[in-house]
C-alpha positions in Angstrom: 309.7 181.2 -78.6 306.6 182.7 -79.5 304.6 180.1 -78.1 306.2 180.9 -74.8 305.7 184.7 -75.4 301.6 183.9 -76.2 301.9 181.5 -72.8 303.1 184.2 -71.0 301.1 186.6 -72.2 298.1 184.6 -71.2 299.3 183.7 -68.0 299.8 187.3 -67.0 296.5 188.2 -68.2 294.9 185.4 -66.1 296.9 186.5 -63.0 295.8 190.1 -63.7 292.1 188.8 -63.7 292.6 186.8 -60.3 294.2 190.0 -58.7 291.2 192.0 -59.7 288.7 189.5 -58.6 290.0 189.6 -55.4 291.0 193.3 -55.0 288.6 195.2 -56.9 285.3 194.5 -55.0 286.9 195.5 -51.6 288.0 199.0 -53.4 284.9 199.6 -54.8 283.2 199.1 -51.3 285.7 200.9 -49.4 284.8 203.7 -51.3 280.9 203.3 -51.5 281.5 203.2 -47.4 283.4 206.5 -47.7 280.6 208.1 -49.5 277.3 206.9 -47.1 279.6 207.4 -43.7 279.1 211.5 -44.7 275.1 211.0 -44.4 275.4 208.3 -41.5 276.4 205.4 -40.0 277.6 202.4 -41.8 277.5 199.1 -41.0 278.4 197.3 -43.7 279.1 197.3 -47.4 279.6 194.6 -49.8 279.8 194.7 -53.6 280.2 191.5 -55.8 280.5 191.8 -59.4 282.4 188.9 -61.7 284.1 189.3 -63.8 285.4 192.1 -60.9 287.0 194.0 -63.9 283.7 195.7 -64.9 283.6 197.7 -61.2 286.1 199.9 -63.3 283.2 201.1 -65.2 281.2 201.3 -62.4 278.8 198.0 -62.9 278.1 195.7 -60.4 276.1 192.6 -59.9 274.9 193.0 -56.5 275.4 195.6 -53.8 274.7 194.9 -49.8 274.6 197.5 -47.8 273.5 197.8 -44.1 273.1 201.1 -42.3 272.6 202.5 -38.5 271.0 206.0 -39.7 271.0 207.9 -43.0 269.8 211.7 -43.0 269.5 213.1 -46.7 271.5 216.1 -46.9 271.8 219.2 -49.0 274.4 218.1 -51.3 272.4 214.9 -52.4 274.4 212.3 -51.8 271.7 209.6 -51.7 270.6 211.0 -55.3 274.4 210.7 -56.9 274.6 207.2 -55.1 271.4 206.2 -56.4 272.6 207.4 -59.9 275.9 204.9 -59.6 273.3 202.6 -58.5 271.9 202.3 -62.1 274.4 200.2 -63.0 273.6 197.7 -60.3 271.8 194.9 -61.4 270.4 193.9 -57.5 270.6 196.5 -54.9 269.7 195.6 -51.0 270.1 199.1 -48.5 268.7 199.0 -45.3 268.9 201.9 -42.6 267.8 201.6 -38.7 266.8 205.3 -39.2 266.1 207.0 -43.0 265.2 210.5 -43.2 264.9 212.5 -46.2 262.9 216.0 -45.8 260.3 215.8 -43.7 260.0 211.7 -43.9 261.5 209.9 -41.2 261.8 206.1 -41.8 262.4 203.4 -39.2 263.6 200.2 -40.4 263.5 201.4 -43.8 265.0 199.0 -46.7 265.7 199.3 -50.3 265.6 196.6 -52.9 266.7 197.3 -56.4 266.2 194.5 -59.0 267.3 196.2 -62.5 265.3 199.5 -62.7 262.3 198.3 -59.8 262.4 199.9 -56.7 260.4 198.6 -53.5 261.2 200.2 -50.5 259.5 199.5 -47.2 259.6 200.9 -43.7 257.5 201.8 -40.3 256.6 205.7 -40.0 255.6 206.3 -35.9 252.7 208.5 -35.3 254.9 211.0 -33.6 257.5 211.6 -36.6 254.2 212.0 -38.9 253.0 214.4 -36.4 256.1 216.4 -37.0 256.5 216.1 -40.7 252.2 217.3 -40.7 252.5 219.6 -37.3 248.9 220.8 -37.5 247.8 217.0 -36.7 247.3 215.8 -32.9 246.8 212.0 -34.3 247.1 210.2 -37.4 246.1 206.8 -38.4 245.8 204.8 -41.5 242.2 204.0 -42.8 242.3 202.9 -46.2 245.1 201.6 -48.4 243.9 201.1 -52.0 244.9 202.0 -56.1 248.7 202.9 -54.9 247.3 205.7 -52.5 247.4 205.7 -48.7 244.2 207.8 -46.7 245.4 208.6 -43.5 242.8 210.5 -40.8 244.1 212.9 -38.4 242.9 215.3 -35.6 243.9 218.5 -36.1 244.9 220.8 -33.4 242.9 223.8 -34.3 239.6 221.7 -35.6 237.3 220.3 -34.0 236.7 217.4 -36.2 238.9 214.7 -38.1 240.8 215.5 -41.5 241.8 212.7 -44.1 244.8 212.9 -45.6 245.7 211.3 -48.9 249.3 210.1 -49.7 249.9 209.6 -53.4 252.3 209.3 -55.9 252.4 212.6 -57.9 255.2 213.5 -61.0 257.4 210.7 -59.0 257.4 212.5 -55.6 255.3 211.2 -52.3 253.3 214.0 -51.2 250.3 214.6 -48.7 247.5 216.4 -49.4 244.1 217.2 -46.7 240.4 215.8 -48.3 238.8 219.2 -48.1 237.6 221.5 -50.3 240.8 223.5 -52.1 242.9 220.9 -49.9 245.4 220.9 -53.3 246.7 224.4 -52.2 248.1 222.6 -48.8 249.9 219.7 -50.2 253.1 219.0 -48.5 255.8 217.1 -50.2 256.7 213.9 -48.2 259.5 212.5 -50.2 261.5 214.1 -53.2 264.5 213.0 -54.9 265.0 213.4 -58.4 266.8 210.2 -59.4 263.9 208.1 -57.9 259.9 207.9 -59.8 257.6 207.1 -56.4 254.6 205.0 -58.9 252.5 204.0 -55.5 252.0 203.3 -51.6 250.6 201.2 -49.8 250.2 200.7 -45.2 249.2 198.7 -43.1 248.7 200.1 -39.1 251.2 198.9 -36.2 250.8 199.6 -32.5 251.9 203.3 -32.9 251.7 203.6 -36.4 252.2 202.0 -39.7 254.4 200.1 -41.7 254.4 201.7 -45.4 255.6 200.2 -49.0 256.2 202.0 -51.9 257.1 201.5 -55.4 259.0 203.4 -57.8 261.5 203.2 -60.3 264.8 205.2 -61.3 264.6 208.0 -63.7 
């Protein structure tokens, strides 16, 4: 009798497992779609994990997820997915359209592989022209050491202005090569549960397709 009682016991257990395995992941993406679809447009989300039973604390083996648009809003809701995120050993995000602050991303995609971040994306000239609205033109001229020199015409000057793009205390900011041109840096990209360590571009017929790398705090 207690043989059957220890058979039964494991069979329930292994049925409870198979459930899971099957049910669990489509929960957990369900709700990861609920979150994004108040930023944007979803396309897609998958979520794999095995065994399934660990989504209940949040851990996941990979994430997929595929995105029309995404605007950051006030809330933060890219930083508190970002934080679940942590526990997601390969993460792949793309968006059609990104925009965080003044940054506005085209075909922007995120890869997670443990803590790494690499994200990579085209900027157009006339979405930098907004985000930096005292330039007329921008265009990439160097790339090098995880910083990004970008030359611009400004409206009011008669003469060219080089920008540098950097990594600085995690966030991507902007600042003009002049003298005192510290006291005009604009910030680019900020979010607190992401460390920006460097950026790189590379000019495309109307601007330039950017990479960064970063890791989360």
């Amino acid at each position: 009798m207690r043989r059957l009682i220890a058979l039964g016991a494991v069979g329930a257990v292994v049925v409870a497992l198979v459930v899971a395995q099957l049910v669990l992941p489509g929960i957990a993406a369900r709700h990861l779609r609920s979150q994004l679809s108040r930023s944007g447009t979803v396309q897609s989300v998958q979520v794999s994990a095995f065994p399934a039973i660990q989504l209940l604390w949040h851990h996941a083996d990979t994430v997929t997820i595929r995105m029309g648009s995404y605007r950051q809003s006030s809330g933060g809701n890219l930083g508190r997915t970002l934080g679940q995120a942590a526990d997601v050993g390969r993460l792949d995000a793309s968006a059609q359209e990104f925009q965080d602050g003044l940054l506005r991303v085209h075909d922007a995609r995120l890869r997670k592989d443990g803590d790494q971040l690499v994200a990579t994306g085209r900027i157009d000239e006339a979405d930098l022209r907004s985000a930096l609205p005292i330039l007329s033109s921008v265009t990439p001229v160097a790339s090098a050491d995880g910083q990004l020199t970008l030359r611009g015409t400004a409206s009011l000057l008669p003469f060219a202005v080089d920008f540098t793009v950097s990594a600085r205390n995690g966030d991507l900011v902007a600042a003009p090569d002049v003298p005192l041109g510290a006291l005009a840096t604009i910030t680019l990209f900020h979010n607190p549960q992401i460390a920006v360590q460097s950026v790189n571009a590379a000019a495309v017929p109307g601007g330039f397709t950017v990479q960064a790398v970063g890791t989360l705090r």
